[in-house]
Each structure stands twice: as C-alpha cells, then as structure tokens.
N, CA, C and O atoms as a MOPAC input file, in Angstrom:
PM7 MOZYME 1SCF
protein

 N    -36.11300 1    18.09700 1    34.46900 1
 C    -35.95500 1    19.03400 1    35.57900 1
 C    -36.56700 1    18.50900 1    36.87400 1
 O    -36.10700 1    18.88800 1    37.95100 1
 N    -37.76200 1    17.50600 1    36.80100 1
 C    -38.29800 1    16.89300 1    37.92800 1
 C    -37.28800 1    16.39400 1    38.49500 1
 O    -36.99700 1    16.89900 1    39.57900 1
 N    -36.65400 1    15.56700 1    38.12100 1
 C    -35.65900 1    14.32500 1    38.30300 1
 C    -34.31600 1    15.02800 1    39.29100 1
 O    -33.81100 1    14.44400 1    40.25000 1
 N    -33.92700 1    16.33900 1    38.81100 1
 C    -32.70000 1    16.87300 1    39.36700 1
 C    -33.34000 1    17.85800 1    40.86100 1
 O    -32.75100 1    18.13400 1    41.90600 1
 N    -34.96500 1    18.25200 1    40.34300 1
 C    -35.48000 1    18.62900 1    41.89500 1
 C    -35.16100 1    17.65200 1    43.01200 1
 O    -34.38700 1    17.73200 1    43.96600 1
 N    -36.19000 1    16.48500 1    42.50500 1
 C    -36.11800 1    15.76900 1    43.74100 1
 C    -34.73200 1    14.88300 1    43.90000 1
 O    -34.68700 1    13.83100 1    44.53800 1
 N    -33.52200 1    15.52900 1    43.16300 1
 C    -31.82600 1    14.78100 1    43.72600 1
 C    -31.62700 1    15.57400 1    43.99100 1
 O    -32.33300 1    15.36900 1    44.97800 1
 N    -31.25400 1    16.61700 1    44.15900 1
 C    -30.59800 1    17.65000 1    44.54400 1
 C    -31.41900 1    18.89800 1    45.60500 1
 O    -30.74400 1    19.84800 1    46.00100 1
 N    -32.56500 1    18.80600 1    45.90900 1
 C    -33.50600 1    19.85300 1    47.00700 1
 C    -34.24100 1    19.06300 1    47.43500 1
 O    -35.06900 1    19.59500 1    48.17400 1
 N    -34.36200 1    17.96900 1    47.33100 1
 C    -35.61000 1    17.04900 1    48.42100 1
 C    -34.57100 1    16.19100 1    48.98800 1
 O    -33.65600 1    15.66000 1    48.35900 1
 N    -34.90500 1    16.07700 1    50.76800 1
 C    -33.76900 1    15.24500 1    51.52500 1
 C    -34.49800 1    14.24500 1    51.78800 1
 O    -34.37600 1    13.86500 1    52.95300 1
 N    -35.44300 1    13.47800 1    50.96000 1
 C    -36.16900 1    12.24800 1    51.18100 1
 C    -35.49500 1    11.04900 1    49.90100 1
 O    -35.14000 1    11.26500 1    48.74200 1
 N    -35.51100 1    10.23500 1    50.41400 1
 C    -35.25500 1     9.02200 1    49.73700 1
 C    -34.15000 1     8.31100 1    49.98200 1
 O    -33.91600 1     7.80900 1    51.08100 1
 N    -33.34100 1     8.21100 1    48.90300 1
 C    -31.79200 1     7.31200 1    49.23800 1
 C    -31.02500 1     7.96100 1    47.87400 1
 O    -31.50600 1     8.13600 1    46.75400 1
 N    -29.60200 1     8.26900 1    48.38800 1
 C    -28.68400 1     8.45400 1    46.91000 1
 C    -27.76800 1     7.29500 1    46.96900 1
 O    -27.61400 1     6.73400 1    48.05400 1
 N    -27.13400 1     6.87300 1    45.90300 1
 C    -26.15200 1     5.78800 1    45.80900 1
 C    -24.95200 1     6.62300 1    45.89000 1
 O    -24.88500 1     7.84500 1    45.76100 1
 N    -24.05600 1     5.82400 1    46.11300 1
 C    -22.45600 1     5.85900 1    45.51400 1
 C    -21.91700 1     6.70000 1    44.27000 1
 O    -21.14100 1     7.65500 1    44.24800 1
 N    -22.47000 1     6.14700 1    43.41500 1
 C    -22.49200 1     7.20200 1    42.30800 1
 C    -23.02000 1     8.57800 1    41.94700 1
 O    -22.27800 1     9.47600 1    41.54700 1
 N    -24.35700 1     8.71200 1    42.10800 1
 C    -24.92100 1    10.25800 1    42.14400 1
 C    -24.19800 1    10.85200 1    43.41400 1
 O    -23.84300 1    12.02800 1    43.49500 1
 N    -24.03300 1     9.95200 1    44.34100 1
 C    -23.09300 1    11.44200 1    45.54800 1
 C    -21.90600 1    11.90700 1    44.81700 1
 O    -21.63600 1    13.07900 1    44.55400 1
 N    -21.04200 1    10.57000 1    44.43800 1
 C    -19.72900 1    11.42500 1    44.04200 1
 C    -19.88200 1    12.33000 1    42.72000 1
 O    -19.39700 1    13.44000 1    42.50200 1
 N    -20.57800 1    11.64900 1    42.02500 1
 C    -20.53700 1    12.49100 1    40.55200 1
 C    -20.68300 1    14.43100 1    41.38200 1
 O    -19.98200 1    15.43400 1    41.24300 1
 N    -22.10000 1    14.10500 1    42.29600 1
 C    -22.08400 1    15.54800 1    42.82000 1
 C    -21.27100 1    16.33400 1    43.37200 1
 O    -21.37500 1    17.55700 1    43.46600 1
 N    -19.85100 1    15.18300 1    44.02300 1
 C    -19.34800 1    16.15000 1    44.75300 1
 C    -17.81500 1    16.43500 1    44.06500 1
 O    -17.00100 1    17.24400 1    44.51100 1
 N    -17.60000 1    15.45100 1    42.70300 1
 C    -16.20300 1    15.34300 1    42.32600 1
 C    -16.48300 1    16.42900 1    40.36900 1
 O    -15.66000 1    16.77000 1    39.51900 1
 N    -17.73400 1    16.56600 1    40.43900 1
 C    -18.12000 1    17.24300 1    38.81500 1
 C    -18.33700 1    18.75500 1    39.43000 1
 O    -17.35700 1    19.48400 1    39.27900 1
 N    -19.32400 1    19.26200 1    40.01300 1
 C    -19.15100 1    20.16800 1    40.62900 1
 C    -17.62700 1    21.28200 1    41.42800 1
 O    -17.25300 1    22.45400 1    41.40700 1
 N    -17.32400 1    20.33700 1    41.86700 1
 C    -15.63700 1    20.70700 1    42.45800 1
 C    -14.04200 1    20.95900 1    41.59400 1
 O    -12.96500 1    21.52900 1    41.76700 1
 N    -14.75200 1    20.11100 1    40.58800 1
 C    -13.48600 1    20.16200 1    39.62600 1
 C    -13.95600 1    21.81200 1    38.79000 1
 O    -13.15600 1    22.74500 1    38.71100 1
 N    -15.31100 1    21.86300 1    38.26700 1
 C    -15.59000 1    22.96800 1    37.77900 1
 C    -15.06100 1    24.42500 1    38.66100 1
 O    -14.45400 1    25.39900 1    38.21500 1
 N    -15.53400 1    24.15600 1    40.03400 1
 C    -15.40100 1    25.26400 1    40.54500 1
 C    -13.84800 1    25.29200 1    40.97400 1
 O    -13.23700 1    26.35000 1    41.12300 1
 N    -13.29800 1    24.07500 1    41.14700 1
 C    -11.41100 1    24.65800 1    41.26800 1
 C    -10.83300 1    25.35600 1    39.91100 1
 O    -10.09100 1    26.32700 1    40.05900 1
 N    -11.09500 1    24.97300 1    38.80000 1
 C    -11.20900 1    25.49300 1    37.68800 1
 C    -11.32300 1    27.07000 1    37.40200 1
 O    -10.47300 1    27.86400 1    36.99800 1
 N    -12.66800 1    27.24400 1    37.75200 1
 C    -13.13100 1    28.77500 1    37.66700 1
 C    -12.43000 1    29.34000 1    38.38700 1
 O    -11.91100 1    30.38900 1    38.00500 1
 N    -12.16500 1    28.79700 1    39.75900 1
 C    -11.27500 1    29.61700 1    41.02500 1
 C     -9.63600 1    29.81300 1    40.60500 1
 O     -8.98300 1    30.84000 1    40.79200 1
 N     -9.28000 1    28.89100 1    40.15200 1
 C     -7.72700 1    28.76400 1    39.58200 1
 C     -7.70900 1    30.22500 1    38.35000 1
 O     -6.70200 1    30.93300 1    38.32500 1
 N     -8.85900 1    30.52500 1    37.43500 1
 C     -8.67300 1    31.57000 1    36.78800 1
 C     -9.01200 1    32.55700 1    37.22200 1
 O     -8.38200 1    33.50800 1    36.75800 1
 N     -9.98300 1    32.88500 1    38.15900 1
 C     -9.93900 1    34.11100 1    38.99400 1
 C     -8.42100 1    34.46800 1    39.80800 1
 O     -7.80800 1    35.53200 1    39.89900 1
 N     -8.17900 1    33.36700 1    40.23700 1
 C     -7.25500 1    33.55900 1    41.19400 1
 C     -5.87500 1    33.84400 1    40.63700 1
 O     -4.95300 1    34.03800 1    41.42900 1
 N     -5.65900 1    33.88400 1    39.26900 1
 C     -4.22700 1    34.03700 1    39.02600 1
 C     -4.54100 1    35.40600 1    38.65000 1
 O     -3.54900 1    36.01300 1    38.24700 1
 N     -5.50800 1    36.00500 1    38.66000 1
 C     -5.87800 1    37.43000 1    37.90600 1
 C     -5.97500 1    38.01600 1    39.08900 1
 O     -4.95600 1    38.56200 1    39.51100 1
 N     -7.17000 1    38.05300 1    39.89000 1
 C     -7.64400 1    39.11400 1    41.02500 1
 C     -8.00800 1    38.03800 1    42.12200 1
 O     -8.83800 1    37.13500 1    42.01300 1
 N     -7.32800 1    38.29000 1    43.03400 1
 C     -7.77000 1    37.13300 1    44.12900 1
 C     -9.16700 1    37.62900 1    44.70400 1
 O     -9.89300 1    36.63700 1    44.76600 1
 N     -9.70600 1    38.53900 1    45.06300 1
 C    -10.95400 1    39.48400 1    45.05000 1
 C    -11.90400 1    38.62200 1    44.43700 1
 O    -12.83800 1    38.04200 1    44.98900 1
 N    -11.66300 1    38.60400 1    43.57000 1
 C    -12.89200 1    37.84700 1    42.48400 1
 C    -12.98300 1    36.31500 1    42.76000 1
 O    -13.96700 1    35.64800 1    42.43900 1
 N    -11.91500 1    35.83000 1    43.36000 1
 C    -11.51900 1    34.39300 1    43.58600 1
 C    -12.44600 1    34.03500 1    44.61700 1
 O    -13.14700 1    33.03500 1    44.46600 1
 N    -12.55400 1    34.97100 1    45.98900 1
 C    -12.85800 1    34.80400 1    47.16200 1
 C    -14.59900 1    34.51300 1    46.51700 1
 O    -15.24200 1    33.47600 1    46.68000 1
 N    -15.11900 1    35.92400 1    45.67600 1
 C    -16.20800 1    36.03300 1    45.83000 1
 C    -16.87000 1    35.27600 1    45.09200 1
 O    -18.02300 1    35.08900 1    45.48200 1
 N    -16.53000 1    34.69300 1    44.03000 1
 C    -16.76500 1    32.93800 1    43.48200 1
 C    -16.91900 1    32.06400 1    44.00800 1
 O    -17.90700 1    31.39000 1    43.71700 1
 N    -15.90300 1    31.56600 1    45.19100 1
 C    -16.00700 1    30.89000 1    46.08300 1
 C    -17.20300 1    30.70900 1    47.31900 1
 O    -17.70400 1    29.67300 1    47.75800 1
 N    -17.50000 1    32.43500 1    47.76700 1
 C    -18.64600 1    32.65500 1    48.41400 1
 C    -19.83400 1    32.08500 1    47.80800 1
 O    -20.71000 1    31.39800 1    48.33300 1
 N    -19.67900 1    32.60500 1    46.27000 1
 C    -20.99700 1    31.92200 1    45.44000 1
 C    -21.04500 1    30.89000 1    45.36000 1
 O    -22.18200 1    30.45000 1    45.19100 1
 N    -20.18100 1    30.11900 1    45.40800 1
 C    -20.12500 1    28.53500 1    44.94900 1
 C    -20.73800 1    28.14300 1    46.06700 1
 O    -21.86800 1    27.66600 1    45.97100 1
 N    -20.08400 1    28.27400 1    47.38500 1
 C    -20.71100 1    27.74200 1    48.56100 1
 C    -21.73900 1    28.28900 1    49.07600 1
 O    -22.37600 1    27.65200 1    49.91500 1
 N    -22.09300 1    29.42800 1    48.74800 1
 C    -23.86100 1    29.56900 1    49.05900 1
 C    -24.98500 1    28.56800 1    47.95300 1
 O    -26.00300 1    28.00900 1    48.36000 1
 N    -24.56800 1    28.54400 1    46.76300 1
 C    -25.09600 1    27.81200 1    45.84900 1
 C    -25.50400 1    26.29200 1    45.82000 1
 O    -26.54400 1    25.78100 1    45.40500 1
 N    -24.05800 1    25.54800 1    46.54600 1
 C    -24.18900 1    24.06400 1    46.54500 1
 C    -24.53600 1    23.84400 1    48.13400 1
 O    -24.75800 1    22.65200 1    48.35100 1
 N    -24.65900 1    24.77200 1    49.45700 1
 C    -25.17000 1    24.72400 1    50.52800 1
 C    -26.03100 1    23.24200 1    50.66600 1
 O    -25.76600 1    22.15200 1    51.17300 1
 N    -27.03700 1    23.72900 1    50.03800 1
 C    -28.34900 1    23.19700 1    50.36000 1
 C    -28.32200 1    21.71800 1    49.48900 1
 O    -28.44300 1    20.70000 1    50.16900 1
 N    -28.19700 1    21.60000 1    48.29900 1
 C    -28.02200 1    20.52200 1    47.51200 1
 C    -27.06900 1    19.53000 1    48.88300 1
 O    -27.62600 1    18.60500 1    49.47400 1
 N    -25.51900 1    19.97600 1    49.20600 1
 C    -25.06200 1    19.13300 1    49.94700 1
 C    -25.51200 1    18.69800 1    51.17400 1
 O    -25.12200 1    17.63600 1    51.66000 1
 N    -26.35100 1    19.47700 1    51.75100 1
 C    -26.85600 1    18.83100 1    53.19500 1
 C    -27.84100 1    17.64200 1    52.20500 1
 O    -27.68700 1    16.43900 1    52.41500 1
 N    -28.47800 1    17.96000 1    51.52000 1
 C    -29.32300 1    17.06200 1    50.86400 1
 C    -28.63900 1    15.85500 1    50.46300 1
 O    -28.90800 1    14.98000 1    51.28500 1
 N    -27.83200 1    15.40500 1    49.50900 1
 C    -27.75600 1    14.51000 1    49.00600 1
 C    -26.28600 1    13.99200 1    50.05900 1
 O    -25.71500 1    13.10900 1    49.41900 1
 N    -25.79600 1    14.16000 1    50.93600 1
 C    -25.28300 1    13.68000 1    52.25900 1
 C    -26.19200 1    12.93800 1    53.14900 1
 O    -26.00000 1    11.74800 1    53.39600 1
 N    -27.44900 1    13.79200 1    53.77000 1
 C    -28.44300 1    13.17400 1    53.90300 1
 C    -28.93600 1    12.05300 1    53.06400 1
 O    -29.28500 1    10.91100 1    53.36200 1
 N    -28.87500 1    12.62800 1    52.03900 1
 C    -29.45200 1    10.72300 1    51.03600 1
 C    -28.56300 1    10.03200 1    51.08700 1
 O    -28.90000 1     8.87900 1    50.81800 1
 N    -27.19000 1    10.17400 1    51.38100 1
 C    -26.22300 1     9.20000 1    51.08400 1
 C    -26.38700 1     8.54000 1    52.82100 1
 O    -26.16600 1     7.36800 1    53.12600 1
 N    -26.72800 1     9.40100 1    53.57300 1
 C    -26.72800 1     8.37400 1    55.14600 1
 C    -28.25700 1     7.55800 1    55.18600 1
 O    -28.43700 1     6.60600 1    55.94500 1
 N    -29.17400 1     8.00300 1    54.38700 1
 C    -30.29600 1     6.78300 1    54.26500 1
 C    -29.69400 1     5.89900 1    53.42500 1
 O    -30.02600 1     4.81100 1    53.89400 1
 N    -29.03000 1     5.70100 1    52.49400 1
 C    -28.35000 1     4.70500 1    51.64600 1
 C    -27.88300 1     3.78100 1    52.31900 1
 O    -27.97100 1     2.65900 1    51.82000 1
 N    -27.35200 1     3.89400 1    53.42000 1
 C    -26.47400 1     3.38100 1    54.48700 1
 C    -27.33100 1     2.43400 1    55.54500 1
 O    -27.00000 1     1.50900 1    56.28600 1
 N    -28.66700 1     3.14300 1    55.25100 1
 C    -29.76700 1     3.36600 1    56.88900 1
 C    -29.43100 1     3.69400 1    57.90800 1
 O    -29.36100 1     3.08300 1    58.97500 1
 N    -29.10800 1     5.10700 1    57.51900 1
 C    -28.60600 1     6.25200 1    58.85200 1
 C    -29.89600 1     7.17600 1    58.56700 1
 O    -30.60800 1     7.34800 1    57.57700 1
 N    -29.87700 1     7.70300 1    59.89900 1
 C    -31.09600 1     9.30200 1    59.66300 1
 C    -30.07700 1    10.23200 1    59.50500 1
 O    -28.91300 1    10.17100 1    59.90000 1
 N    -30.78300 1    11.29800 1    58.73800 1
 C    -30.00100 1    12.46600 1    58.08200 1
 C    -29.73500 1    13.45800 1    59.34700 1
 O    -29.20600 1    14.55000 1    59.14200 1
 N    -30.07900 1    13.09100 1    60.54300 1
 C    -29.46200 1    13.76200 1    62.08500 1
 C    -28.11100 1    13.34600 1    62.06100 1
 O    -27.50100 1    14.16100 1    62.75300 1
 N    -27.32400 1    12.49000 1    61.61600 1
 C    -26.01600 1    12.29100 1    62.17800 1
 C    -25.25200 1    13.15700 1    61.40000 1
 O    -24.18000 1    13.53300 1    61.87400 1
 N    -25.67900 1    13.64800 1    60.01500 1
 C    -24.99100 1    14.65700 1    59.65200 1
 C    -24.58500 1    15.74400 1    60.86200 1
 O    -23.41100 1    16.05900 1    61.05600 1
 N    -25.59000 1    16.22700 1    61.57600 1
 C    -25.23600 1    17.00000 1    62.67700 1
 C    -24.23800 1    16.67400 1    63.36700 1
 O    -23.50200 1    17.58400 1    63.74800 1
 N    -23.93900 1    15.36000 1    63.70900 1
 C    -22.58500 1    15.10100 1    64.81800 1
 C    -21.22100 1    14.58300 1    64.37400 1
 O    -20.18600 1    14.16000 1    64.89000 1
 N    -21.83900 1    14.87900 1    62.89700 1
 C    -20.65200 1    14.97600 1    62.05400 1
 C    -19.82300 1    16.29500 1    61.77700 1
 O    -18.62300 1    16.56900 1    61.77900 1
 N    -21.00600 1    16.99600 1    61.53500 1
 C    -20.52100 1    18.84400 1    61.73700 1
 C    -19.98000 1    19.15800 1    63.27100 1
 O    -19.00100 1    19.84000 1    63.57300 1
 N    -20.82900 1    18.51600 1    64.08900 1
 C    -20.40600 1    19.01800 1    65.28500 1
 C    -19.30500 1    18.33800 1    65.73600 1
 O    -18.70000 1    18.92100 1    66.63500 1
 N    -18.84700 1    17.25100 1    65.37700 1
 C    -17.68600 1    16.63000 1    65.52300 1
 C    -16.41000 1    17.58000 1    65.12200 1
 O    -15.53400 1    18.04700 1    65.85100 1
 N    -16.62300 1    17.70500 1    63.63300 1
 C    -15.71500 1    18.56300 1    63.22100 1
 C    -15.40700 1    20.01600 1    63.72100 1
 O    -14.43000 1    20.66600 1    64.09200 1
 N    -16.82900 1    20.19200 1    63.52600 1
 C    -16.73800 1    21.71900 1    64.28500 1
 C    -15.85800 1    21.56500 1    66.14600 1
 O    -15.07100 1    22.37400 1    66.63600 1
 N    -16.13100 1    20.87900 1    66.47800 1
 C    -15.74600 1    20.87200 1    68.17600 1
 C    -14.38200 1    20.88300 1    67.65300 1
 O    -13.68500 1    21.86400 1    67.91200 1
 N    -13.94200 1    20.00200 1    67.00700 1
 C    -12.19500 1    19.35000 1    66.87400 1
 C    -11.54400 1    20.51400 1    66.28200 1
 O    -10.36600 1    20.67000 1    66.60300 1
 N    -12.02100 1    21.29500 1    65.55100 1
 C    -11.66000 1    22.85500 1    65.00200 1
 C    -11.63400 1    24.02400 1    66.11500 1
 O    -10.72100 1    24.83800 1    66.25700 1
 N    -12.76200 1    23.94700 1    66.83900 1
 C    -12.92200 1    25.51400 1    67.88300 1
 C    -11.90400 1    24.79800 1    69.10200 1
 O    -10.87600 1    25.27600 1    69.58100 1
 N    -12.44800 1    23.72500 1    69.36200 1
 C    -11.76900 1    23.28500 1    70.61600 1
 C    -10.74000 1    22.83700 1    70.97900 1
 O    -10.62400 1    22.89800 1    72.20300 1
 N     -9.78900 1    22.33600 1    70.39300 1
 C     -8.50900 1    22.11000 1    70.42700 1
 C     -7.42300 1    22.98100 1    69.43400 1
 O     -7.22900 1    23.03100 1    68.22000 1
 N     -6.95000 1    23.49900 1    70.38200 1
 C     -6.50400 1    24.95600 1    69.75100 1
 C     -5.18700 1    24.82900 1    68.99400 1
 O     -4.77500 1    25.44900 1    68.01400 1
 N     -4.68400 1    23.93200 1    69.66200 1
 C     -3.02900 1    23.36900 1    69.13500 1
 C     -3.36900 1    22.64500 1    67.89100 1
 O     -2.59900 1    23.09800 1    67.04400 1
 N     -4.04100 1    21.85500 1    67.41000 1
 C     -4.31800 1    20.92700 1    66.58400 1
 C     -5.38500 1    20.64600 1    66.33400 1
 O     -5.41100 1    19.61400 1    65.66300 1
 N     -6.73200 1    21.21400 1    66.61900 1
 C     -7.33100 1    21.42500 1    66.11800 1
 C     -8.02600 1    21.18600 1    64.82600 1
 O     -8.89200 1    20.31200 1    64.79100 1
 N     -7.78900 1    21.75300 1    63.94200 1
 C     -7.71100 1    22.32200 1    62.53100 1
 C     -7.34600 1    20.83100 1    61.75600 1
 O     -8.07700 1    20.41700 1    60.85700 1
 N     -6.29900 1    20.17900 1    62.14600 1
 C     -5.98400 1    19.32400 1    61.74600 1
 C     -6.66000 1    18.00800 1    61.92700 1
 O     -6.57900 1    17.22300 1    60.98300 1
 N     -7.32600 1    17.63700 1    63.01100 1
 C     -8.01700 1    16.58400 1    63.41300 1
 C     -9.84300 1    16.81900 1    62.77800 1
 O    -10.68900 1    16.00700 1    62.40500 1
 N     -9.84100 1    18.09000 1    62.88700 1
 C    -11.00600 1    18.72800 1    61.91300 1
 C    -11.04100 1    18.41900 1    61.00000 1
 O    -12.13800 1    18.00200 1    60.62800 1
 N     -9.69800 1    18.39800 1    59.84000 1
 C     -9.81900 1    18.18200 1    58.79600 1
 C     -9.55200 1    16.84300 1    58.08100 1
 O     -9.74900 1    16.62500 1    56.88500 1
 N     -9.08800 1    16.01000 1    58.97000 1
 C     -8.73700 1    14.64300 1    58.95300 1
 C    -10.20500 1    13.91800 1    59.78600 1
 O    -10.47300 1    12.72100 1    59.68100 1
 N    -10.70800 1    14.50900 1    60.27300 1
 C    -12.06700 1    13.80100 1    60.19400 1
 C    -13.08000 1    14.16000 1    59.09500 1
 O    -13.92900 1    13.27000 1    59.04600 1
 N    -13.26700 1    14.95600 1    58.35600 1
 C    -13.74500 1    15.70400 1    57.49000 1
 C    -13.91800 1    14.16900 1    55.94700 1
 O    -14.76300 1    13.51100 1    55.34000 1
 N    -11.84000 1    14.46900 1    56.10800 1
 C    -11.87400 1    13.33100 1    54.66300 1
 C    -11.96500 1    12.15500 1    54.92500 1
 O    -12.07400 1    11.39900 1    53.95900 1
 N    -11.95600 1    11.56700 1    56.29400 1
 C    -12.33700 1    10.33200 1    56.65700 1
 C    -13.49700 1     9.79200 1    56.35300 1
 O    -13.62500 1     8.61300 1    56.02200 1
 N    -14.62800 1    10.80000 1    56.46300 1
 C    -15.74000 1    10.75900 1    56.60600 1
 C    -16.32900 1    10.80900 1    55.17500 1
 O    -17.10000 1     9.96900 1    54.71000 1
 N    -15.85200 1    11.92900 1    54.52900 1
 C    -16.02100 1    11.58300 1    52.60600 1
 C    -15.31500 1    10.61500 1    52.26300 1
 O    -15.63700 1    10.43100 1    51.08900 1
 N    -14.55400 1     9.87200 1    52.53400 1
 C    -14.14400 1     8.72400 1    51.68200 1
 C    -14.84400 1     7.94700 1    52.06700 1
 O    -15.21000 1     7.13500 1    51.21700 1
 N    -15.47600 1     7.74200 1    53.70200 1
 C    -16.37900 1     6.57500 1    54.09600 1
 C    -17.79100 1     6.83400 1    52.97500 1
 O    -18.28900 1     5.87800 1    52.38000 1
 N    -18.21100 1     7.98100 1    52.84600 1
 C    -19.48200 1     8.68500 1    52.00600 1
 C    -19.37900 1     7.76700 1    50.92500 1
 O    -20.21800 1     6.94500 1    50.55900 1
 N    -17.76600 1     8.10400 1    50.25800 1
 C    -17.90700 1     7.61700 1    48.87100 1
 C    -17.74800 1     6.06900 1    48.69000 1
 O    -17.99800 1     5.41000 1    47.68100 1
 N    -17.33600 1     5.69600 1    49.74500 1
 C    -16.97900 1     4.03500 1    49.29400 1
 C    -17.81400 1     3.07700 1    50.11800 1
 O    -17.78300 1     1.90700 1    49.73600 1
 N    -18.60500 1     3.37800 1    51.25300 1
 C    -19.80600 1     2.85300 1    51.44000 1
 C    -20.77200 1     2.17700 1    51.05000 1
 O    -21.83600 1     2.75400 1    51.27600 1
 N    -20.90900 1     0.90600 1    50.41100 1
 C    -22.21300 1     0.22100 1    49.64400 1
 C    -23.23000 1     0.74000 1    50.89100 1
 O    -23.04200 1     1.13100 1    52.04300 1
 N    -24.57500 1     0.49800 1    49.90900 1
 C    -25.30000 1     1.19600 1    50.61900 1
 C    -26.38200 1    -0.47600 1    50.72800 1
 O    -26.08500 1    -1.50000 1    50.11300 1
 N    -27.53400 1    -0.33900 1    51.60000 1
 C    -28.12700 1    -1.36000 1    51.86000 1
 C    -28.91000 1    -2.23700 1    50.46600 1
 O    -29.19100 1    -1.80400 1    49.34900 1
 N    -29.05500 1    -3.23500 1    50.89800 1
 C    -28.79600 1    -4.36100 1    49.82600 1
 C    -30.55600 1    -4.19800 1    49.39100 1
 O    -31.18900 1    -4.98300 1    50.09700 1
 N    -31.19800 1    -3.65000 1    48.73400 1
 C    -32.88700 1    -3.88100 1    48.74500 1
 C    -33.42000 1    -2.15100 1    49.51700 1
 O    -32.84500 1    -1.19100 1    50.03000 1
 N    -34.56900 1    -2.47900 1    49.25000 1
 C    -35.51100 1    -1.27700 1    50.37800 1
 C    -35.05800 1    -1.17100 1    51.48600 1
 O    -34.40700 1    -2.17400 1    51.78200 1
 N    -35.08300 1    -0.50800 1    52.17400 1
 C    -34.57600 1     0.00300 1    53.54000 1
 C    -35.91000 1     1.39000 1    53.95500 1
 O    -36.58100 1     2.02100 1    53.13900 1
 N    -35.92800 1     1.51600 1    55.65000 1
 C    -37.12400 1     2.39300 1    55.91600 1
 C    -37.16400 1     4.02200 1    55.09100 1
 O    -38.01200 1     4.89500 1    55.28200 1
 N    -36.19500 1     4.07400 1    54.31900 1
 C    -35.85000 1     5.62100 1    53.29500 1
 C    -36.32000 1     5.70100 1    51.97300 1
 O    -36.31200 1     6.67700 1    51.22400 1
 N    -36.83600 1     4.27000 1    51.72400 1
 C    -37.14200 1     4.13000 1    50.59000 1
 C    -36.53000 1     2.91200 1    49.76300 1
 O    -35.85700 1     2.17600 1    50.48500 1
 N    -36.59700 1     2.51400 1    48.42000 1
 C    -36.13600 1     1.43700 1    47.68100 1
 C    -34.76800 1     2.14400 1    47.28100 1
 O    -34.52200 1     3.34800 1    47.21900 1
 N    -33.63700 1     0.63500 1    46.93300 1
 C    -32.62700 1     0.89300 1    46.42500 1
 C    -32.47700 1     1.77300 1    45.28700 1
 O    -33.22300 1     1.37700 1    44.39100 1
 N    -31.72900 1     2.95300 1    44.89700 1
 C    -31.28300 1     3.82300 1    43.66600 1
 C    -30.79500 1     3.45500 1    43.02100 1
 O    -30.44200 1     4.13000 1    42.05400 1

C-alpha cells in the first residue's frame, strides 16, 4: 500500500512509460466497461459513474502526468499550459474549437505515452 501511495498521490519523483499507461489504459478500459453497462440500462446511472470515476482518478492524474513530465525533465507547471492550451482552443474558438481542443489533448497523450524518458537521474529524482 506504501508503494501505490507514493505512485498514485505524491507528485514527487519520476513515472516511466509504463506505470503512466498501465494507469491510464487499465483504469479506462474498466470504467468504459462499467459505463457501457450502465448505459444500455439507465443513462442516469451512466452519467453518475462517470462523475465518480472522474472525481476519483482527478488527483492520481494530475499526479502521475506530473511524474510523467519529470520523466522527461519537465516541471509539473507545464501541465498547466497544457490545460490552458486546451482549455483556450475549446472556450475560444468557437467554430472549431472543440476540435483543435481535442486534437491537442491526444497529441499530447500519445507524446505522454511514447516519450522515453531521461537516460539516468535527472533533478526529479533517479530513473523508474
């Protein structure tokens, strides 16, 4: 239980390649899953699963995003102008928007996931 504290609620250190995706492709499959059987029954129940899911994995994902940009030797601030990137390209361009939002979004997780991360120690800590 130590081990999954400090991966998943402490934004110090470095995550690899592997513990990000496992987190973000094991998690997601479960919850499309659960959502796919709510959702053919009561869409009601679908939504509010969903609410749970994403209040639940909130915090874990700023976290281990953050570890995945020390992996890199990024500070866990650029997450911010990554949100705010997206976020601007969503509120602010009204025609298309949405779309450039969301095409920066998966640009940005596939860079997450296929990213080697620095070769040795780096100022975040030793390699994972």
């Amino acid at each position: 239980m130590p081990y999954i504290n400090r991966l998943y609620f402490s934004p110090t250190g470095r995550a690899g390649r592997l513990s990000y995706n496992l987190f973000f492709f094991v998690p997601l499959f479960l919850a499309s899953m659960v959502l796919g059987f709510f959702l053919a029954r009561n869409p009601e129940s679908a939504l509010v699963v969903f609410v749970a899911f994403l209040l639940l994995t909130l915090w874990p994902m700023f976290v281990m995003t953050t570890k995945r940009l020390h992996d890199v030797g990024l500070s866990g601030w650029w997450l911010l102008v990554i949100w705010g990137a997206t976020l601007g390209l969503k509120l602010f361009l009204v025609r298309y928007g949405l779309i450039y939002g969301y095409l920066v979004t998966v640009v940005v997780a596939v860079l997450f996931m296929s990213w080697p991360g620095t070769n040795g120690p780096n100022r975040y800590g030793p390699k994972p």
